[in-house]
N, C-alpha and C positions, 0 to 999 in steps of 0.2 A: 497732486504730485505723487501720492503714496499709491494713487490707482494707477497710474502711469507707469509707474518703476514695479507694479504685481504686475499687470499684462506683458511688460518687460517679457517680466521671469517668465511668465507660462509659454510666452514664444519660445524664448530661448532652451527651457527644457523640453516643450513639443520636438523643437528640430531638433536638440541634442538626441533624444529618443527616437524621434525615423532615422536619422544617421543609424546611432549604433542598429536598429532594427537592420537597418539595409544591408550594413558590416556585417552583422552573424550571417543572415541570409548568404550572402554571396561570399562568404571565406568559409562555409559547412555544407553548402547543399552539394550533397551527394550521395549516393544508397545509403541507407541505415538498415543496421539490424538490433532488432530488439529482444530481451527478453521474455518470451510468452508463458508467464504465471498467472493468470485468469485464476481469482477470490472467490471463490464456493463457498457458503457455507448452511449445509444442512441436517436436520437433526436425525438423529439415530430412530429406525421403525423396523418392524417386524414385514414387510409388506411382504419380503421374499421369501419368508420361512425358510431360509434355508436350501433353496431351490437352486441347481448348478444350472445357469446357463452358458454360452458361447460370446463374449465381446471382441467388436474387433471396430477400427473405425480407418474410415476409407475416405484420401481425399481426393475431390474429385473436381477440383478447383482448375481451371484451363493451366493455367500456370501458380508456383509456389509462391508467391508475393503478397503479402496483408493488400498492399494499396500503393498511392505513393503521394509524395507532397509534391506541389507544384506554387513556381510563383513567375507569373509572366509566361515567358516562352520558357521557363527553365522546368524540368522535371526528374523527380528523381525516386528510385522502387524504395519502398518500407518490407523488409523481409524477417522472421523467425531464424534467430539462431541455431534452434533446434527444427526438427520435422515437427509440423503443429500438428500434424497426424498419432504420433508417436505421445507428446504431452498432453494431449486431449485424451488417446487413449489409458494414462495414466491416472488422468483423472475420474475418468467415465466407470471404471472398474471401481476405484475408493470410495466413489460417489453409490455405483449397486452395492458395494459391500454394504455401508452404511444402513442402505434400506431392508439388509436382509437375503441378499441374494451371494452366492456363490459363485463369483466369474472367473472363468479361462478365460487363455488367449488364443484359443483354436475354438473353427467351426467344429461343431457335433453332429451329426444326422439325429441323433438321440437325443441332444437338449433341447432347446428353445435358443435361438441366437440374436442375439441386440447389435445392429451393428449401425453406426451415426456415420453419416455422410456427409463430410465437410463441403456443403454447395458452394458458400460464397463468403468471402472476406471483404467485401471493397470500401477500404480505407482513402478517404483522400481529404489530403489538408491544403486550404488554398489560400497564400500569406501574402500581405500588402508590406506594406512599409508598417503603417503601426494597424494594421488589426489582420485577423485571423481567422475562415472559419471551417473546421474540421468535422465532417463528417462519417459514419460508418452502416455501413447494410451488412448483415450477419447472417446467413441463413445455413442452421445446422439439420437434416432430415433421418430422423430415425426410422430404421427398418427392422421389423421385429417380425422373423420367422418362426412362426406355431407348428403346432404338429397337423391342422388344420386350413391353416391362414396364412399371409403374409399382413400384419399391419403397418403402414407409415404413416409419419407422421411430422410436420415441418414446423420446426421453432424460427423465426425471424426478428431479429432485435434492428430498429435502427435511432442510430444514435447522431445527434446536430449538436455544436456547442458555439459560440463566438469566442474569440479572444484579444485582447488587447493589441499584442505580439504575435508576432509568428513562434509557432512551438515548438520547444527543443525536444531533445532526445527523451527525455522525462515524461514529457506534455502526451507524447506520443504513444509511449508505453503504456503509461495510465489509460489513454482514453480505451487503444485497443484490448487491454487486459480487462478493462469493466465490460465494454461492450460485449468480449469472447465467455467472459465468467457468467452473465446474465444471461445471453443465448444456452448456455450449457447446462445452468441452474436451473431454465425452463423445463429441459426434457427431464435433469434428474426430478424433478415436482411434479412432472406429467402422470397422479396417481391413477388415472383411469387404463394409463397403455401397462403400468408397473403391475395394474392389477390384471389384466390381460397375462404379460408377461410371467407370473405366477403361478397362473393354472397349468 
């Protein structure tokens, strides 16, 4: 009797649970825009002595959209609040200070210029009734003009997750802010091109 009346309940809350999944889905899905704060964190080094160079970062992404969620035939764009051009360059400069370096926000003919090229964002979350699975490709390319050279260099993160639910606004933020902070963290730990960049 007592197994009877628990698989009861596990039905009863499975469908109470794709209901409501289905509700959020279909009374929310529509563009979102999130805020892009990407978690850096790195330790303080001497690598730049001191050395001004030029930062600037350029995106060069077909269009400005992270990615989008999709469920069925429904689809819908994931955007940045702000220019992620603009907050990545915020970062990219805190992140050289850190190591020692000296950045503007203008090219130099005279410095050394560090400039990261936003390739690729593609964010897509693809949500059932009760599960979820959200993926991300990142590809960030730094180009570091010498008084001799041009060097680049390509960071690529990608990121798989499953989930229960389809993921809200939160869900969404989170995945794309680790997956942007770890591609970014790459290049600022790239000490072989920081040491290039130095000379």
């Amino acid at each position: 009797m007592n197994t009877s009346v628990s698989m009861i309940q596990r039905v009863l809350m499975a469908s109470v649970a794709a209901g409501l999944a289905l509700a959020f889905v279909g009374c929310s899905f529509k563009p979102l825009k999130i805020a892009v704060q990407p978690d850096i964190a790195l330790p303080q080094t001497n690598i730049g002595q001191g050395k001004e160079i030029a930062v600037t970062v350029v995106d060069q992404r077909e269009n400005s959209r992270l990615g989008y969620r999709r469920i069925s035939d429904k689809q819908a764009d994931i955007s940045a609040e702000s220019p992620l051009a603009t907050t990545l360059e915020s970062l990219l400069v805190e992140g050289l200070a850190l190591q020692g370096f000296k950045p503007t926000g203008t090219a130099e003919s005279s410095v050394p210029h560090y400039e990261l090229q936003i390739v690729k964002t593609d964010y897509i979350t693809d949500a059932a009734a009760v599960k979820a699975k959200m993926t991300l490709d990142t590809e960030l390319r730094a180009v570091v003009a010498l008084s001799d050279k041009v060097v680049r260099k390509s960071y690529i993160i990608e990121r798989e997750e499953n989930m229960a639910f389809a993921p809200m606004a939160d869900d969404n933020a989170e995945f794309i802010n680790k997956a942007l902070g770890k591609t970014l963290q790459s290049a600022l730990e790239d000490e072989a091109l920081l040491q290039q960049l130095a000379q």
